[in-house]
LOVO-786718 format. One record per residue (C-alpha): residue number from 1; residue in three letters; chain; x, y, z. Coordinates in nm, 2 decimals, padded with zeros to 4 digits. Layout:
REM residues N
{NUM, 'ALA', 'A', {X, Y, Z}}
...
This chain:
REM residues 325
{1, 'UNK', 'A', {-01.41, 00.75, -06.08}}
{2, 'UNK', 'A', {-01.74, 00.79, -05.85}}
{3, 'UNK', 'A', {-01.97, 00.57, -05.80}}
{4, 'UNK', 'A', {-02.27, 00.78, -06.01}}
{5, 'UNK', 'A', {-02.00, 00.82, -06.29}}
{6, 'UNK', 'A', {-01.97, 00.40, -06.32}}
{7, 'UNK', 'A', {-02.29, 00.36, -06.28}}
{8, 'UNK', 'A', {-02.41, 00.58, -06.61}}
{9, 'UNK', 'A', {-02.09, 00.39, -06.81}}
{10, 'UNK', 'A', {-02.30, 00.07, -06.67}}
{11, 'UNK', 'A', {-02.59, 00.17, -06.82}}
{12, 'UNK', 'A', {-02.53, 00.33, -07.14}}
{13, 'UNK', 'A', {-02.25, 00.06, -07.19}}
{14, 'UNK', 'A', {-02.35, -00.12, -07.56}}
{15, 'UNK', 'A', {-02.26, -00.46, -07.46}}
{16, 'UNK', 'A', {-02.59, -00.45, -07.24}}
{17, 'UNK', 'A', {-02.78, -00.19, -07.39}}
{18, 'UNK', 'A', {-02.85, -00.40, -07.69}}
{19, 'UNK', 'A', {-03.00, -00.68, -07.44}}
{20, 'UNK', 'A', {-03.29, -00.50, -07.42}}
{21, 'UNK', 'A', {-03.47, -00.58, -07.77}}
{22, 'UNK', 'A', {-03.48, -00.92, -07.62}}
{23, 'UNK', 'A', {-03.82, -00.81, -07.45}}
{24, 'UNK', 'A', {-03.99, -00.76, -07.75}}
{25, 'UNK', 'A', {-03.93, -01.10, -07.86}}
{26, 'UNK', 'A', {-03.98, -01.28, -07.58}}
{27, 'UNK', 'A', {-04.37, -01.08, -07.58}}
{28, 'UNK', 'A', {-04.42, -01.23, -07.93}}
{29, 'UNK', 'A', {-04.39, -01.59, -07.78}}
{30, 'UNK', 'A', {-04.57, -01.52, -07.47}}
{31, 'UNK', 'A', {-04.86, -01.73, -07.55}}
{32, 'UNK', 'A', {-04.68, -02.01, -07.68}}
{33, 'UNK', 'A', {-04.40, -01.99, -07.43}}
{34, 'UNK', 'A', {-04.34, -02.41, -07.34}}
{35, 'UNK', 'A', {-04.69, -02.47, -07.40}}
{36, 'UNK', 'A', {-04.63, -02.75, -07.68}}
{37, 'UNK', 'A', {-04.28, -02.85, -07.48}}
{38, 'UNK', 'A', {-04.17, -03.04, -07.25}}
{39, 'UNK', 'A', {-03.92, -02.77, -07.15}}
{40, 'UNK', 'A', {-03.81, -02.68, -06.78}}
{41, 'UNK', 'A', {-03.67, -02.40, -06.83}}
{42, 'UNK', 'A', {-03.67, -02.22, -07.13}}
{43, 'UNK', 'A', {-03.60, -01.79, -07.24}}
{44, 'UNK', 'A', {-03.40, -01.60, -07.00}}
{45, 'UNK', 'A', {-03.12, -01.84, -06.93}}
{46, 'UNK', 'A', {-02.79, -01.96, -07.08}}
{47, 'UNK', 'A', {-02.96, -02.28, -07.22}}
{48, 'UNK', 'A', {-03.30, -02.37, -07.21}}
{49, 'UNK', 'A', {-03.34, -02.73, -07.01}}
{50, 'UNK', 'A', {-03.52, -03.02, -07.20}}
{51, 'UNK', 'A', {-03.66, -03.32, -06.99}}
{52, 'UNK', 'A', {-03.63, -03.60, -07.25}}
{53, 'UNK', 'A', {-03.68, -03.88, -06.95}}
{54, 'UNK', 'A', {-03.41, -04.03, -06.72}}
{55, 'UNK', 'A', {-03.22, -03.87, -06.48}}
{56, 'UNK', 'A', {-03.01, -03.58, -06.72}}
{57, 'UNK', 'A', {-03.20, -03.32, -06.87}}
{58, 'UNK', 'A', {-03.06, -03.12, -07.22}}
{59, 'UNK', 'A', {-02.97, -02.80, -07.23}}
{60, 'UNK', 'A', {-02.99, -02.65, -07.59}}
{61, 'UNK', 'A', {-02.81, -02.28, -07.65}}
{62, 'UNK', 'A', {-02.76, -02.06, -07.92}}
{63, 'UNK', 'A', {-02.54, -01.75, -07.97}}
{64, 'UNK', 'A', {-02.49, -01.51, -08.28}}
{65, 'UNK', 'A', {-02.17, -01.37, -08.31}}
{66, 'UNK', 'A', {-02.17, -00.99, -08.30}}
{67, 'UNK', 'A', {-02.11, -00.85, -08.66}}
{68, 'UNK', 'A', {-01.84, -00.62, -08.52}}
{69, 'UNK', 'A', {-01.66, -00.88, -08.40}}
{70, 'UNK', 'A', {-01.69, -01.09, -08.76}}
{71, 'UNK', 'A', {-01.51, -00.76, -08.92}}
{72, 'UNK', 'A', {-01.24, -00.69, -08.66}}
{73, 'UNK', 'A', {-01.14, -01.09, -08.71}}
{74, 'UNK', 'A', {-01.30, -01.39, -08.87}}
{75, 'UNK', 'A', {-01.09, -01.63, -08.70}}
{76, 'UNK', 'A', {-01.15, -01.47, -08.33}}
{77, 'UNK', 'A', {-01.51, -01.46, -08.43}}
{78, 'UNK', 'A', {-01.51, -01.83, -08.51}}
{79, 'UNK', 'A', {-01.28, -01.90, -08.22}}
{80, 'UNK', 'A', {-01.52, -01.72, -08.00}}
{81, 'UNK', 'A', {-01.86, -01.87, -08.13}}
{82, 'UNK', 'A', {-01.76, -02.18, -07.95}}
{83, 'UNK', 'A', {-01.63, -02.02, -07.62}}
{84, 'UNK', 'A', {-01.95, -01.84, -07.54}}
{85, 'UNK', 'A', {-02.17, -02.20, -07.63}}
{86, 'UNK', 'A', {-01.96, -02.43, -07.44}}
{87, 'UNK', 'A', {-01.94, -02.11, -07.14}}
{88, 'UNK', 'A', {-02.31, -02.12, -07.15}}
{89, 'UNK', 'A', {-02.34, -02.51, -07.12}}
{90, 'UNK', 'A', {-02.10, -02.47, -06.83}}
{91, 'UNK', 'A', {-02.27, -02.21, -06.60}}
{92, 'UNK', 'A', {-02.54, -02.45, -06.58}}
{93, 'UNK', 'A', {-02.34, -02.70, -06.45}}
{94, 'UNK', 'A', {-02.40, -02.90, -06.76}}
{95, 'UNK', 'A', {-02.14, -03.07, -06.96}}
{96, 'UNK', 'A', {-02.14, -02.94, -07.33}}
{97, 'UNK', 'A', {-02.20, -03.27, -07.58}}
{98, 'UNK', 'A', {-02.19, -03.09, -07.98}}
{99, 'UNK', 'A', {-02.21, -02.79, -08.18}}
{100, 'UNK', 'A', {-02.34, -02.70, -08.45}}
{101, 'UNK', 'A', {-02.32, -02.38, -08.70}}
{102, 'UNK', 'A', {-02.49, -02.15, -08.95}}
{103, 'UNK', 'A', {-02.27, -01.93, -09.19}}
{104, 'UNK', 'A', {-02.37, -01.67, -09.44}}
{105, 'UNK', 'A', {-02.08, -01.48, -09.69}}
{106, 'UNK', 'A', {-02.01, -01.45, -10.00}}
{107, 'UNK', 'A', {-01.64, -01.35, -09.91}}
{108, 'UNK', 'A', {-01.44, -01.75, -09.96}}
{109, 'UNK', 'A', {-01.15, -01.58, -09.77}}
{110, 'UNK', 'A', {-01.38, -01.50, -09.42}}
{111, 'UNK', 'A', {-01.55, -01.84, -09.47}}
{112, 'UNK', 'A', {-01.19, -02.00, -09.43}}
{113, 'UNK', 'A', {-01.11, -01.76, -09.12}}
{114, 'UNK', 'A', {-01.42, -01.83, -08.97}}
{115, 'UNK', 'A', {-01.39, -02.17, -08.99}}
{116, 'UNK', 'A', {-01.02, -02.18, -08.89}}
{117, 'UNK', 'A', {-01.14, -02.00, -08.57}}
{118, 'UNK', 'A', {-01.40, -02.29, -08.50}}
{119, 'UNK', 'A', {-01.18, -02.56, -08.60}}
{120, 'UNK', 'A', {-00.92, -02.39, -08.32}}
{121, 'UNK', 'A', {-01.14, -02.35, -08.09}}
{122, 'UNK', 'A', {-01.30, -02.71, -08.08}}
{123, 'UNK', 'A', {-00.98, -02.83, -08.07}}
{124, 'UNK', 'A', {-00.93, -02.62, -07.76}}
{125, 'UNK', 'A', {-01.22, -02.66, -07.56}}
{126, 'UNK', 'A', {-01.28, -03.04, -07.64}}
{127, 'UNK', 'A', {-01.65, -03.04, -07.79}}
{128, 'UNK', 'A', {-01.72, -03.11, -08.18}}
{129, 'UNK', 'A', {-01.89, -02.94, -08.42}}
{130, 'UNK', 'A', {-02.06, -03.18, -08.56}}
{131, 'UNK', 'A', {-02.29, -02.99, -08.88}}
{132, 'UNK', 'A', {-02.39, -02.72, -09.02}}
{133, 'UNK', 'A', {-02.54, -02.47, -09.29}}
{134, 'UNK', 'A', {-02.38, -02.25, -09.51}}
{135, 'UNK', 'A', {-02.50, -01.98, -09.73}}
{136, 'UNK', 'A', {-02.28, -01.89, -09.97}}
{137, 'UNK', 'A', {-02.45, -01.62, -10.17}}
{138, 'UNK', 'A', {-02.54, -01.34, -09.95}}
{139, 'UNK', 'A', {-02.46, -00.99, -09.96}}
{140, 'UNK', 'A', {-02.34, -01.00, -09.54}}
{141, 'UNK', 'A', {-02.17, -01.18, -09.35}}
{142, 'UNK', 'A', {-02.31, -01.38, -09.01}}
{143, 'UNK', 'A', {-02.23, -01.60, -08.77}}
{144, 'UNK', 'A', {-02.43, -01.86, -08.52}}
{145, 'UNK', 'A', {-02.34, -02.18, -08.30}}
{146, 'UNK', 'A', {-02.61, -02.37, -08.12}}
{147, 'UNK', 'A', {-02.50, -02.61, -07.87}}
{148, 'UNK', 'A', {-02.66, -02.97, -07.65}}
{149, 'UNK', 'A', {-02.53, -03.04, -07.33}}
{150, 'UNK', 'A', {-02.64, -03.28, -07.04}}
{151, 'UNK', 'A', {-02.71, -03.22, -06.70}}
{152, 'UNK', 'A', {-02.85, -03.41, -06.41}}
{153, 'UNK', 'A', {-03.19, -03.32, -06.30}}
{154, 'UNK', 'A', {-03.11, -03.25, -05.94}}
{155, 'UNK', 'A', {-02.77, -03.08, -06.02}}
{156, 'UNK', 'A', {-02.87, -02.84, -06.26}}
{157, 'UNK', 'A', {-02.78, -02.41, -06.20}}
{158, 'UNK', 'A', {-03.03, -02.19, -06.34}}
{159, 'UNK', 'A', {-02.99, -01.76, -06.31}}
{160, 'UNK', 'A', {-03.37, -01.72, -06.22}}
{161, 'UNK', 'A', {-03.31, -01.84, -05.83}}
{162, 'UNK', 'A', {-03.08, -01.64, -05.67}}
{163, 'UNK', 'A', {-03.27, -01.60, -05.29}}
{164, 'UNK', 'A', {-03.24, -01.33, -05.08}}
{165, 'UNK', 'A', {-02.95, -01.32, -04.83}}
{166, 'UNK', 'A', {-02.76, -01.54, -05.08}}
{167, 'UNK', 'A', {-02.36, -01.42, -05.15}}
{168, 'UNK', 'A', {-02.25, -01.28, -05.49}}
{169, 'UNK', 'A', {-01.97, -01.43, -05.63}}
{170, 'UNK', 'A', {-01.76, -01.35, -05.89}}
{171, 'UNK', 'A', {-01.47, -01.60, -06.05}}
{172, 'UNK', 'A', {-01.26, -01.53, -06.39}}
{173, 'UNK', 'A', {-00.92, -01.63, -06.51}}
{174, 'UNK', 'A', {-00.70, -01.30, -06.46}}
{175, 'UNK', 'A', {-00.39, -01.49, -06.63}}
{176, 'UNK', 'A', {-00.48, -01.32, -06.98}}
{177, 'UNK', 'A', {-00.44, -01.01, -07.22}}
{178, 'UNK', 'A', {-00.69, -00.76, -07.33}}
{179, 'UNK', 'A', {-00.78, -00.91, -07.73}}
{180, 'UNK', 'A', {-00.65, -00.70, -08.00}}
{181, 'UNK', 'A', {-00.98, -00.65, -08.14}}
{182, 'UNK', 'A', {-01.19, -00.48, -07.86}}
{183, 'UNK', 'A', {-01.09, -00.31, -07.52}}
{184, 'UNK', 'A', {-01.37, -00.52, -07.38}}
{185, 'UNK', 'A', {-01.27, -00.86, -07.46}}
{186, 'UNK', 'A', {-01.02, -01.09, -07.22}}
{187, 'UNK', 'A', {-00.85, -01.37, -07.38}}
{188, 'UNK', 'A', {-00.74, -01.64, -07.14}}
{189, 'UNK', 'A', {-00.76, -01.95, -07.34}}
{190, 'UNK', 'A', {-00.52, -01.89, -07.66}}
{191, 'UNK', 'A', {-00.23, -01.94, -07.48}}
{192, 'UNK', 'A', {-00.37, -02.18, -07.26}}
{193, 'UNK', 'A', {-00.32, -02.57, -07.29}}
{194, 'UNK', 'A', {-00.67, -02.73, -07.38}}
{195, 'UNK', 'A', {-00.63, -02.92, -07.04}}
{196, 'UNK', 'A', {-00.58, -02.61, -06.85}}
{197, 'UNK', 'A', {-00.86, -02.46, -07.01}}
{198, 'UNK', 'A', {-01.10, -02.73, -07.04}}
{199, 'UNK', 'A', {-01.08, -02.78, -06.62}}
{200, 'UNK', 'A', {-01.16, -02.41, -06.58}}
{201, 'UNK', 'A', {-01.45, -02.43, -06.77}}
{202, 'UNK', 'A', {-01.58, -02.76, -06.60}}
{203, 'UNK', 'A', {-01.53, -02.67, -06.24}}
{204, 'UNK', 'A', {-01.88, -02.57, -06.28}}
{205, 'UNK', 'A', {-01.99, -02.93, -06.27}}
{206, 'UNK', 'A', {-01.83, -02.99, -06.01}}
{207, 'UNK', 'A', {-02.01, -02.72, -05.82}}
{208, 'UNK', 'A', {-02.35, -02.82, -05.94}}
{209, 'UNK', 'A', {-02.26, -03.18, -05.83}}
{210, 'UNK', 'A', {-02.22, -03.06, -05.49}}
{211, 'UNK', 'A', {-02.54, -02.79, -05.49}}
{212, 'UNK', 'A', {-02.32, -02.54, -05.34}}
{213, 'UNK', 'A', {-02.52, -02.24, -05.53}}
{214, 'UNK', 'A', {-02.85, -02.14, -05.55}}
{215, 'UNK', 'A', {-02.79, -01.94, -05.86}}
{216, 'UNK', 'A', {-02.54, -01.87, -06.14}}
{217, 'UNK', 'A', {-02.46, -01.75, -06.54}}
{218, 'UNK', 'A', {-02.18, -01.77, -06.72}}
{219, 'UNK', 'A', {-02.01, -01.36, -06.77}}
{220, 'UNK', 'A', {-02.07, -01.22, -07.13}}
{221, 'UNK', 'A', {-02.10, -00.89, -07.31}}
{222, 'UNK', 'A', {-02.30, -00.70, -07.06}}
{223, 'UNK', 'A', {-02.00, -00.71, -06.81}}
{224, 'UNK', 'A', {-01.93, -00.85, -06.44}}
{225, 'UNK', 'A', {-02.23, -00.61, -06.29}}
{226, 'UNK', 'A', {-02.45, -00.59, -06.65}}
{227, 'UNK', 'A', {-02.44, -01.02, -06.63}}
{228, 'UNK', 'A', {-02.56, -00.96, -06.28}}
{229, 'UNK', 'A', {-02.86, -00.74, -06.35}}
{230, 'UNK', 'A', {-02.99, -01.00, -06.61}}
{231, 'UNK', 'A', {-02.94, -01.28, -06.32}}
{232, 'UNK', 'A', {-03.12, -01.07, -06.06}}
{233, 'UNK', 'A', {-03.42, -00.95, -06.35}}
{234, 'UNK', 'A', {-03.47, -01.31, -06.43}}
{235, 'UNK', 'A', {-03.47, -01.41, -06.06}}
{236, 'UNK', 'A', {-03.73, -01.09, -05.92}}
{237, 'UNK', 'A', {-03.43, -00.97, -05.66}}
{238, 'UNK', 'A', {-03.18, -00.71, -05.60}}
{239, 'UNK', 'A', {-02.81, -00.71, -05.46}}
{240, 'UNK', 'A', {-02.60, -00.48, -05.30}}
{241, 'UNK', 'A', {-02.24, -00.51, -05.44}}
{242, 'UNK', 'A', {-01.86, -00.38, -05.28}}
{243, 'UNK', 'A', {-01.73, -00.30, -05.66}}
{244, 'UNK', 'A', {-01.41, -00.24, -05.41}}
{245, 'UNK', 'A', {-01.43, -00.61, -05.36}}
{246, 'UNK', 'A', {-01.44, -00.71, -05.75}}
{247, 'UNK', 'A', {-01.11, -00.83, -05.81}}
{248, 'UNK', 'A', {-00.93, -00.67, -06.15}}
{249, 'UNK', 'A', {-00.61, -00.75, -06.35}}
{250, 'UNK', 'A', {-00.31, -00.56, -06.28}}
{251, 'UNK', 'A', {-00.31, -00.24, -06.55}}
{252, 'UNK', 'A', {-00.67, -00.26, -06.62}}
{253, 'UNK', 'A', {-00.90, 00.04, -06.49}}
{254, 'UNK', 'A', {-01.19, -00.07, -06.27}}
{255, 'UNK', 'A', {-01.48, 00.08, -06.52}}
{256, 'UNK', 'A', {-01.27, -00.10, -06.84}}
{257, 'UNK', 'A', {-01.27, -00.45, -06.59}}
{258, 'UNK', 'A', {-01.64, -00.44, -06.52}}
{259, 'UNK', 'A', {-01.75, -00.42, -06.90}}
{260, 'UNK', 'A', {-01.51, -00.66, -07.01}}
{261, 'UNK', 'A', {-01.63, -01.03, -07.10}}
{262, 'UNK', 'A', {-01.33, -01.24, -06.94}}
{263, 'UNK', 'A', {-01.34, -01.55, -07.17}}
{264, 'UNK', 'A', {-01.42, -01.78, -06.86}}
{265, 'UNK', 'A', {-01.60, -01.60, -06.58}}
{266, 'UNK', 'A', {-01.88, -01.72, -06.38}}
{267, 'UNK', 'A', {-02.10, -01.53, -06.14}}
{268, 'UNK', 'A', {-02.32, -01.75, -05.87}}
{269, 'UNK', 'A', {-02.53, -01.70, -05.51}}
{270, 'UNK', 'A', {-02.51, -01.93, -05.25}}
{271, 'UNK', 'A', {-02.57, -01.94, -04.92}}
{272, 'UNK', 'A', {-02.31, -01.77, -04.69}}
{273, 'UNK', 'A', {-02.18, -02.11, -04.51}}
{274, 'UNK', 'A', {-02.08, -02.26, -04.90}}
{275, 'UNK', 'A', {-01.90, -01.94, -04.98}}
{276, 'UNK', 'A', {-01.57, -02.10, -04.85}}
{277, 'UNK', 'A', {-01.61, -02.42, -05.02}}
{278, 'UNK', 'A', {-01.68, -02.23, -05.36}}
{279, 'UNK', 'A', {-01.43, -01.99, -05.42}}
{280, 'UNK', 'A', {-01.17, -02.29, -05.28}}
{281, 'UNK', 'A', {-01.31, -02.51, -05.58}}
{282, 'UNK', 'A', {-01.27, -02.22, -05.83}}
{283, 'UNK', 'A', {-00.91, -02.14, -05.69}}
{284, 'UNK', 'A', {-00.80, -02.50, -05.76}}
{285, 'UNK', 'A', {-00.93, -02.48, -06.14}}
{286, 'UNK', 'A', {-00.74, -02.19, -06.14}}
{287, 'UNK', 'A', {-01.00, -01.92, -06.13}}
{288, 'UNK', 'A', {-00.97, -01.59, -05.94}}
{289, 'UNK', 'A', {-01.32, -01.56, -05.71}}
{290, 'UNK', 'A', {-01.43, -01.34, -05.45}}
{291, 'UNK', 'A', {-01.75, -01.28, -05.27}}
{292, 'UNK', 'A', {-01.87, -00.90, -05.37}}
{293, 'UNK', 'A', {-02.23, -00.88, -05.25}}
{294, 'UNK', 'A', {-02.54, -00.99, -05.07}}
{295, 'UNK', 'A', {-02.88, -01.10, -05.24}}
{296, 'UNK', 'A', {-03.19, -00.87, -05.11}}
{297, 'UNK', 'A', {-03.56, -00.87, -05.18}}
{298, 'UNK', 'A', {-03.52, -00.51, -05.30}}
{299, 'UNK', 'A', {-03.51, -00.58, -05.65}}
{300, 'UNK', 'A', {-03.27, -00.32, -05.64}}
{301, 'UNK', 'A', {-02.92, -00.37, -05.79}}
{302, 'UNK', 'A', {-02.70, -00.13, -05.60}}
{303, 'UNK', 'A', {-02.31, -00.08, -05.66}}
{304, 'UNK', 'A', {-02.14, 00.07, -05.33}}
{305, 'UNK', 'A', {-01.79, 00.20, -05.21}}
{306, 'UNK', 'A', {-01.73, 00.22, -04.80}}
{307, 'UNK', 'A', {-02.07, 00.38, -04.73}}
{308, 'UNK', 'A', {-02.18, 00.59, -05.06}}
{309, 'UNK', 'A', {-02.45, 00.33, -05.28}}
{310, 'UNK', 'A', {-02.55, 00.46, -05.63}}
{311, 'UNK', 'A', {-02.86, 00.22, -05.73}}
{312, 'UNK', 'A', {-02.79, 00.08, -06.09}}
{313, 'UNK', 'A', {-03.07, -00.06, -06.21}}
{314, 'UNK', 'A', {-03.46, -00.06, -06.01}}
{315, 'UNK', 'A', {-03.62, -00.37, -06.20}}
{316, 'UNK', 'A', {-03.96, -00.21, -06.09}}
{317, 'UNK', 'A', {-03.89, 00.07, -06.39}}
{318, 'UNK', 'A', {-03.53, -00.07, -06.56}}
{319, 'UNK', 'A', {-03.53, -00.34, -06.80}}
{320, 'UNK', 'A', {-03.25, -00.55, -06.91}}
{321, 'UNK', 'A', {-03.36, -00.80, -07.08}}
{322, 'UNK', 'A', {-03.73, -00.80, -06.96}}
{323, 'UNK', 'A', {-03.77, -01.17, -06.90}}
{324, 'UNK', 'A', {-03.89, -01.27, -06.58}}
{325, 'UNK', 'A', {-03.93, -01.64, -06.48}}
């Protein structure tokens, strides 16, 4: 496929397409934004950070499980609203603490799925759900997990300070299947032990222990190179990115790889001399990684094969997500 043709599936993919209502609102709480908070960080990152005092801050997340995913299976859908939560705690370098949920149906049967799912998937991943809300009455059926973790002050990885010259990473556990209920979902935990899993998913501690990155988020819906345009949006730069050097499953096309969300995958910056020591660290939790592109004050994200560049998104016209920090 050439490069212009993966860069229009990029953009018109749905996964990140639907990202960009989050401008409008963001724009509604523009006035207000951490003005009655003591928040650090707060919209355009996988958790906000809280400063209650001492030396860990809290990171607080919410996700709401796409509808589409409820219908094709409740108990994937349940199973997955505490992947993405504890993946977004993660990516921070924070370790997730408790979960909590909102459910609306009226359907007893996909209450019980759903909550099967959960129930799996906290047994799995380690971290308890520990309340909740249900509606039992309504004419739909919805989904949403919010999520505390802890992180320490001087260890924590936000996505809005990637710095120019920095190296792109990539890392994602290839040792999986593409899920029975989308082509663009990767499961790698089901058939995982919870140890296995549970150290994958915590090597990003580790990292932020060691401040080996300057950047990094956690790889969802919008794909390997869509996760990096909300990174680089949220952080005012560009990239310019090998897609030759993006490392994909054996039997899985290159444009399918890039919009899939890979159950664990993490995408960082770091300076060039801590490249070595990262994707070493992700290797020995059991993570493929790779180094696929350069940071650059273009604000530019460009995809390139051997010489030929196709630019993706221009953040001085495109939006994303619109949030800026």
């Amino acid at each position: 496929m050439e490069l212009h043709e993966i860069a229009r599936e990029i953009r018109e993919f749905e996964g990140l397409t639907r990202k960009k209502s989050i401008a409008d609102i963001i724009n509604v709480f523009e006035s207000v934004r951490c003005e009655y908070s003591n928040c650090a960080v707060d919209f355009g990152d996988d958790a906000a950070v809280i400063d209650i005092g001492g030396e860990d801050y809290v990171l607080f997340a919410a996700d709401g499980i796409w509808g589409r995913l409820i219908s094709a299976s409740s108990w994937w859908a349940g199973y997955s609203s505490v992947l993405v939560n504890v993946n977004d705690i993660a990516a921070m370098g924070g370790k997730p603490v408790a979960m909590v949920n909102i459910l609306s149906s009226d359907n007893k049967e996909t209450i019980k799925e759903l909550m099967r799912g959960m129930r799996d998937g906290v047994a799995k991943f380690g971290v308890p759900m520990v309340g909740g809300h249900l509606h039992p009455d309504t004419p739909y059926t919805s989904l949403s997990v919010a999520i505390i973790g802890t992180v320490r002050k001087d260890c924590v990885i936000k996505s809005s300070t990637a710095r120019a010259r920095n190296c792109v990473i990539v890392a994602y556990d290839m040792d999986g299947k593409v899920g029975p209920n989308s082509p663009y979902s990767f499961d790698t935990t089901t058939m995982k032990t919870p140890e296995d899993v549970r150290k994958k998913y915590s090597v990003m501690e580790e990292i932020g222990r060691q401040k080996l990155v300057s950047s990094g988020k956690d790889i969802s819906n919008p794909g390997i190179i869509g996760t990096l345009g909300m990174l680089l949006e949220t952080s005012r730069k560009g990239a310019r990115v090998d897609i030759g050097k993006v490392p994909v499953p054996e039997g899985i096309e290159l444009i399918q790889w890039l919009k899939i969300h890979p159950a664990t995958g993490f995408i960082v910056t770091s300076p060039p001399e801590n490249e070595a020591g990262i994707i070493r660290l992700f290797g020995e939790a059991g993570l493929t990684a790779a180094s696929i592109g350069v940071i650059e004050d273009t604000q530019k994200l460009d995809i390139c094969s051997g010489d030929e560049c196709v630019t993706l998104f221009d953040f001085r016209t495109d939006v994303v997500t619109g949030i800026t920090q």
